[in-house]
C-alpha positions as CSV (number, residue, x, y, z in Angstrom):
1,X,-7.7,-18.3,5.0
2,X,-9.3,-14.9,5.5
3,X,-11.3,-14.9,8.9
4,X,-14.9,-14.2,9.2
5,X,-13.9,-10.7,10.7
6,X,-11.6,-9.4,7.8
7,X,-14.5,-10.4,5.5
8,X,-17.2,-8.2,7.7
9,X,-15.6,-5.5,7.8
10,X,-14.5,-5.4,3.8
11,X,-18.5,-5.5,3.4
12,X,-18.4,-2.1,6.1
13,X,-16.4,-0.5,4.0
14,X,-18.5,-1.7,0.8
15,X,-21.2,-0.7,2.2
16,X,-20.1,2.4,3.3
17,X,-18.7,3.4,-0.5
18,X,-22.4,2.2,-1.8
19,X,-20.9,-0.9,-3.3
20,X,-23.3,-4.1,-3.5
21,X,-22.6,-7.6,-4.6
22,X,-25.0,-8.1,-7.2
23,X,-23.6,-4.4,-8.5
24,X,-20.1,-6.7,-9.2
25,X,-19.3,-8.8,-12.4
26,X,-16.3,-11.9,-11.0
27,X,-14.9,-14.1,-13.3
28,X,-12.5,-16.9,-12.5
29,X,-9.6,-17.0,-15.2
30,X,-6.4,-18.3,-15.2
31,X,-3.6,-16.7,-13.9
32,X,0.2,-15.5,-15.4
33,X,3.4,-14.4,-14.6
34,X,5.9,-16.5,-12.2
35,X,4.4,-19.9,-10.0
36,X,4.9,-22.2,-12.8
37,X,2.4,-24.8,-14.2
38,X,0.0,-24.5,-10.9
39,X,-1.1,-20.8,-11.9
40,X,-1.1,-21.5,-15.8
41,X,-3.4,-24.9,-15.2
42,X,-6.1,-23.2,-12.4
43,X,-8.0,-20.8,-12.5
44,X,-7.4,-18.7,-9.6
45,X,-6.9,-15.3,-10.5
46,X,-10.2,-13.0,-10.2
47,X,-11.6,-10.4,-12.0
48,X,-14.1,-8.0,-10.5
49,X,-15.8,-5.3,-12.6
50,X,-18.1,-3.2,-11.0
51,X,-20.9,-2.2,-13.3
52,X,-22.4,0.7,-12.1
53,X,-18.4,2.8,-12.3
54,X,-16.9,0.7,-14.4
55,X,-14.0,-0.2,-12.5
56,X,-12.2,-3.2,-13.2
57,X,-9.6,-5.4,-10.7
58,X,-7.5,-8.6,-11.6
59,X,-6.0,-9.7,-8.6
60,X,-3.8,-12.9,-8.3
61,X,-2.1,-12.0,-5.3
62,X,-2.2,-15.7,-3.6
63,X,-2.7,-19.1,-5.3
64,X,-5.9,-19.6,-3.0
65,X,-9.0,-18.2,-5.1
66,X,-11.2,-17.8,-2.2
67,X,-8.2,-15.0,-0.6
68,X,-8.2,-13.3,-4.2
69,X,-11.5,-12.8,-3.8
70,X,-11.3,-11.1,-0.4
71,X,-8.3,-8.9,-2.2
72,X,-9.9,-8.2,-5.5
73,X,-12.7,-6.6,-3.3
74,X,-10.1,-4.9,-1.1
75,X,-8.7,-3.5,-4.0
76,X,-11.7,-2.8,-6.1
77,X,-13.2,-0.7,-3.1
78,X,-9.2,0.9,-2.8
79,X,-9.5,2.6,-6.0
80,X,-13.5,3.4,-5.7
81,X,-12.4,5.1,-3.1
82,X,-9.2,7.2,-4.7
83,X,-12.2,8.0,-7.1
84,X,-14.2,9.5,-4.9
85,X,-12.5,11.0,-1.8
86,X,-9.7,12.0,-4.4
87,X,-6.9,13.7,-2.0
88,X,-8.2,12.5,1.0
89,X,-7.8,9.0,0.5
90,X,-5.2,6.9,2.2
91,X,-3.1,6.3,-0.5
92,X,-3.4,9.4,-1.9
93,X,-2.2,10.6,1.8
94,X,0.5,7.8,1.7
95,X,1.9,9.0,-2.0
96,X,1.8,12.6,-0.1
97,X,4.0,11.9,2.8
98,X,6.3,10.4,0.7
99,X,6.4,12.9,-1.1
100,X,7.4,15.3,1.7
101,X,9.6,13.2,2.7
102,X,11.8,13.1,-0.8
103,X,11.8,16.7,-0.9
104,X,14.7,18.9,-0.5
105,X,15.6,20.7,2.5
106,X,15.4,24.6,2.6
107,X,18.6,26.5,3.0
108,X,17.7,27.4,6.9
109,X,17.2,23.9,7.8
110,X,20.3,22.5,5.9
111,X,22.9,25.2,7.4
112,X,20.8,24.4,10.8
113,X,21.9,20.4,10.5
114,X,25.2,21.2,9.3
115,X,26.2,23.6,12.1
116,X,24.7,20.6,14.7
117,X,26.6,17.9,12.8
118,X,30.1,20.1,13.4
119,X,29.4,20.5,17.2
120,X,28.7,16.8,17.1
121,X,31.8,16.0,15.3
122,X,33.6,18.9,17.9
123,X,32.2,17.0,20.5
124,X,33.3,13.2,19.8
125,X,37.2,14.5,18.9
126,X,37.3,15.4,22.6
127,X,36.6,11.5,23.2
128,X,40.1,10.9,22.4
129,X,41.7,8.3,24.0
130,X,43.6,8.7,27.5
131,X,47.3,8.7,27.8
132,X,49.6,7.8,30.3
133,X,52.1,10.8,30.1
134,X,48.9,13.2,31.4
């Protein structure tokens, strides 16, 4: 179950991205992909469209529909968001870092880890073991 909490401040952010309820289109249709005959006999997947951008979410993340409601919101308001912040959204700034991450290290940095890695190395060959005839 989502908690009363979760659900006030989805309808925060809503609100702070100008979305309103009766702005949203939800269907209940049944769901697909793995889960078996329980998601191909209920109808708990949910489809949002928002009229006014034209967005449109599936969501079938749980089996509960009243959660896919909660996360079809989360993600409608997700993307409304990449739409309008653009760059400064958080998972535009999530794809970002990653992407930082990946890439590849300059030649200053690279002969900079290499020449700590051999001191390191230089460093743990004096750790040899101790022998009697010493």
């Amino acid at each position: 179950m989502i908690k009363p909490e979760k659900w006030e401040k989805l309808r925060a952010w809503m609100e702070k991205l100008g979305i309103q309820e009766h702005e949203l289109e939800e269907h209940f249709i049944r769901g697909s992909g793995k889960g078996g005959q329980k998601i191909n006999k209920t109808s708990s997947c949910v489809q949002l469209c928002h009229t006014r951008s034209g967005t449109e979410v599936r969501c079938q993340k749980t089996r509960s529909q009243a959660e896919n409601r909660y996360w079809a919101r989360h993600e409608l308001c997700e993307q409304i968001e990449a739409q309008v912040l653009g760059d400064q959204s958080k998972k535009q700034q999530a794809i970002e870092k990653i992407r930082r991450q990946k890439r590849r290290r300059s030649r200053r940095a690279k002969a900079r880890m290499v020449d700590e890695k051999t001191k390191h190395g230089a460093q743990k060959k004096l750790r040899g073991r101790v022998r009697p005839d010493h």
